[in-house]
C-alpha positions in Angstrom: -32.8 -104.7 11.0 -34.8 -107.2 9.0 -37.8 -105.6 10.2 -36.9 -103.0 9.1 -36.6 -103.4 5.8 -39.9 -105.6 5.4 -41.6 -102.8 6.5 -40.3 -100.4 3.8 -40.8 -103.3 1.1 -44.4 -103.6 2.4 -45.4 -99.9 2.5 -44.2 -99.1 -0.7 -46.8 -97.3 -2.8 -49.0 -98.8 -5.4 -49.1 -95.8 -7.4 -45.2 -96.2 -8.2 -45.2 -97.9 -11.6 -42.0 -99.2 -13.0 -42.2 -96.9 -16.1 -42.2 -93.7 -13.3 -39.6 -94.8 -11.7 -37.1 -95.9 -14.8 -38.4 -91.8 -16.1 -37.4 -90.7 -12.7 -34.0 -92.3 -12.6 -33.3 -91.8 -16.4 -33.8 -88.0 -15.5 -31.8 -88.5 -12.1 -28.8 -89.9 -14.3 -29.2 -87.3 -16.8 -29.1 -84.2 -14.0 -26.1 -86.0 -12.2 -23.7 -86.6 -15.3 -24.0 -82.8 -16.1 -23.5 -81.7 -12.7 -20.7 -84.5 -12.6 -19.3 -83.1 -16.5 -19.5 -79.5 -15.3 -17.3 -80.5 -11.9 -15.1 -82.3 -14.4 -14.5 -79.4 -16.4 -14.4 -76.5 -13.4 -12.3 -77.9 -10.9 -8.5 -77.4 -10.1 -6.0 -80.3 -11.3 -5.0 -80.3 -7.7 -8.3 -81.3 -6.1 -9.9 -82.7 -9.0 -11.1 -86.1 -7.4 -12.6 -88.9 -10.0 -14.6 -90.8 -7.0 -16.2 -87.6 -6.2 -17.1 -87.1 -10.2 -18.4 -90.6 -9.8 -20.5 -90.0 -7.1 -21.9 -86.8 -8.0 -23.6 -89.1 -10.7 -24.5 -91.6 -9.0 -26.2 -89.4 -6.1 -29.4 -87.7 -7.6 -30.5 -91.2 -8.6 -30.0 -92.8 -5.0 -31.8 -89.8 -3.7 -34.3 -89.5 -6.1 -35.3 -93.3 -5.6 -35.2 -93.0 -1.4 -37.9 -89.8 -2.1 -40.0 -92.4 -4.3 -40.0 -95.0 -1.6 -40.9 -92.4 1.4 -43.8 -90.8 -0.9 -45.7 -89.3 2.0 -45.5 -92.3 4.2 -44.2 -91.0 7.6 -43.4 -94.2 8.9 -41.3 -95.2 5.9 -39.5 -92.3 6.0 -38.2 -92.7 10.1 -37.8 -96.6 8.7 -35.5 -95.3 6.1 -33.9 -92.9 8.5 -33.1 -95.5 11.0 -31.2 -97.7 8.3 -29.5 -94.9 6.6 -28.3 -93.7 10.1 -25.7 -96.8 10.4 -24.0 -95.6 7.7 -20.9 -94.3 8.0 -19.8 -91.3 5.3 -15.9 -91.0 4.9 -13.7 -88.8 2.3 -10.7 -87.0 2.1 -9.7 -83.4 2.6 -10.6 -81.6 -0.9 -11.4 -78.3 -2.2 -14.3 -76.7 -0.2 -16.4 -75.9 -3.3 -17.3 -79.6 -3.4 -19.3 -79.4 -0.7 -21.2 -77.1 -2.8 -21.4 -79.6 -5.6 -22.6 -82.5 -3.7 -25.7 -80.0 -2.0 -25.9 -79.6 -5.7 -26.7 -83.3 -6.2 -29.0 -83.4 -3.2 -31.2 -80.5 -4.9 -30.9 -82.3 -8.2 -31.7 -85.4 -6.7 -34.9 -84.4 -4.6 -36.8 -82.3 -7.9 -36.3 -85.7 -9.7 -37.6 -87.6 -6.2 -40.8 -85.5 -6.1 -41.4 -85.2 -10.1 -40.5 -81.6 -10.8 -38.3 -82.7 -13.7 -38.6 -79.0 -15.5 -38.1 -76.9 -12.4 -34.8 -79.3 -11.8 -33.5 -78.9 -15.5 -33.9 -75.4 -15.3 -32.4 -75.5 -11.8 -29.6 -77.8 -13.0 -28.7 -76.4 -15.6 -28.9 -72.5 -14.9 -26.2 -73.3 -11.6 -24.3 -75.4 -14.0 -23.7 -72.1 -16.8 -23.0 -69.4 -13.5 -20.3 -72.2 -12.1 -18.8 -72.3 -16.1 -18.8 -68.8 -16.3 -17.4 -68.3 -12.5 -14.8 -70.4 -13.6 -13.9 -69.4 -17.4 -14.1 -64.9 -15.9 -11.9 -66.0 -12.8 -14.5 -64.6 -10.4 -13.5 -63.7 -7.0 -10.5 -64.3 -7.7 -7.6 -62.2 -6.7 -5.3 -60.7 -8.7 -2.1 -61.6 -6.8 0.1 -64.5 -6.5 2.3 -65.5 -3.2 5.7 -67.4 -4.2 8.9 -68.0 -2.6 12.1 -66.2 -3.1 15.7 -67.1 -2.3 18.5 -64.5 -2.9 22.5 -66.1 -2.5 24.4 -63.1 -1.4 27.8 -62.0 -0.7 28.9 -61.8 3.1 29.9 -58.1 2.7 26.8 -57.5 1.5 24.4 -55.5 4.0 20.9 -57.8 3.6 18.6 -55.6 5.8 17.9 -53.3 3.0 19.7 -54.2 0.2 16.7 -55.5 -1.8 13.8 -53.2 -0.5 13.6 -51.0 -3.7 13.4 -53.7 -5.9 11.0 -55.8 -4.2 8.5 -52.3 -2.9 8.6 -51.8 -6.9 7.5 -55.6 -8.1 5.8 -57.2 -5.1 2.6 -55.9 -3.0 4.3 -57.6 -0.2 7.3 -59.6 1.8 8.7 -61.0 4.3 11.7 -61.9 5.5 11.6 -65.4 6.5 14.9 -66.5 7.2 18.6 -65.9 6.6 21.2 -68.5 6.7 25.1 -69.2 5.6 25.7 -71.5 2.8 29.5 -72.2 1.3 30.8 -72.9 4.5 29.5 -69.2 5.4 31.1 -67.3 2.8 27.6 -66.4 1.7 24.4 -66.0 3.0 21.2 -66.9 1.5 17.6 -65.0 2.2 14.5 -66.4 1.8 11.3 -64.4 1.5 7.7 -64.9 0.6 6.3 -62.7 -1.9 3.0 -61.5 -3.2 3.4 -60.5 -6.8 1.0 -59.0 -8.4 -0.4 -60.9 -11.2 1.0 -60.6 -14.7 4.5 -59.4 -13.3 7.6 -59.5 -15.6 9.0 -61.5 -13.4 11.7 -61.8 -15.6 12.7 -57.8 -15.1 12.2 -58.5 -11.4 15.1 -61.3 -11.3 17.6 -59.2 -13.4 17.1 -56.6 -11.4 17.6 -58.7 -8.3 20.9 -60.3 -10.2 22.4 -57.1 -10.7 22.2 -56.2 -7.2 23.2 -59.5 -5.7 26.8 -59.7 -8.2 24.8 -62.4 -10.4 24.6 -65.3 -8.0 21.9 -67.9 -7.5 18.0 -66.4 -7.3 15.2 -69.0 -7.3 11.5 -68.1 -7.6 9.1 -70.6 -6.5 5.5 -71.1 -5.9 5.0 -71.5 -2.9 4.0 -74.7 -1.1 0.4 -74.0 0.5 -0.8 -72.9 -3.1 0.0 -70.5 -6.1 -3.0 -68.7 -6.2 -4.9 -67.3 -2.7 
């Protein structure tokens, strides 16, 4: 190990002056806090992680200032390889788009490694306006929401298809999950998943529903897995 590193302290290049290098990891802080701000500012409340923010400005300047110690030295780079290899990478489950933003960083990083600071600020900052606008015009996004519905009904009441109309006339789709007696079985309450389609009274829906079921308990819920699919 300490071999190792002697030989990347040894090998590295001449040519990398101190003021270079503070330019290359002023620029590698600037590209990372954007990237980090626009991840800040884009990503869902549920999988908004502040370590990963964090790290996604911290990242373009470690890899920005691994490229300046490789340079073109091959031997310095398998040196560099061989250390970085022990280390172990852990994080928890997230969102899958930030995967996307840390090979966001890696890009970022590596034009501020190899000195192509315009070509990375154009890079960095065209990516960062499509993710904004992605975000603000709900691209790819589809237009229906799944939630879960329980209906309290009377045991005289025939369930199979007592709710079909309504739900054929407010939903795009549902299911029957379960049926089950409550009030020591004088009633029987369904529960269904839903897909609504989005910007559904779903206030007309429930009255509807109430009407039909002799005004006894309805509850709408998102459902667990996520709101929005």
């Amino acid at each position: 190990m300490d071999n190792i590193f002697n030989n990347i302290l040894a090998n590295v290049s001449d040519n990398l002056s101190v003021t270079s290098a503070i330019i290359t990891m002023a620029v590698a802080v600037a590209f990372g806090a954007v990237i980090a701000f626009t991840y800040y500012k884009t990503q869902n409340e549920d999988y908004y992680q502040r370590s990963l923010a964090i790290t996604l400005l911290m990242l373009p300047v470690i890899l920005s200032v691994i490229i300046l110690f490789i340079g073109s030295n091959i031997a310095r780079a398998f040196s560099l390889a061989g250390t970085l290899s022990i280390i172990r990478f852990r994080s928890a489950p997230g969102d899958p788009k930030d995967i996307g933003f840390i090979f966001f960083d890696i890009a970022a990083g590596l034009a501020c490694g190899v000195g192509l600071y315009a070509y990375g600020a154009i890079f960095v900052i065209v990516l960062c306006l499509v993710i904004i606008a992605a975000e603000k015009w709900g691209l790819f996004e589809k237009r229906t929401v799944r939630k879960h519905l329980k209906i309290t009904i009377p045991e005289d009441l025939n369930y199979e298809h007592a709710f079909d109309e309504i739900l054929k006339k407010h939903t795009k789709k549902y299911t029957l999950d379960k049926i089950h007696t409550t009030d020591l079985g004088s009633l029987f309450e369904l529960c269904y998943t839903v897909t609504m389609l989005s910007g559904q009274d779903e206030q007309e829906f429930l009255n509807e529903l109430r009407c039909r079921n002799g005004n006894l308990s309805i509850i709408l819920s998102a459902a667990p897995s996520a709101a929005q699919y």
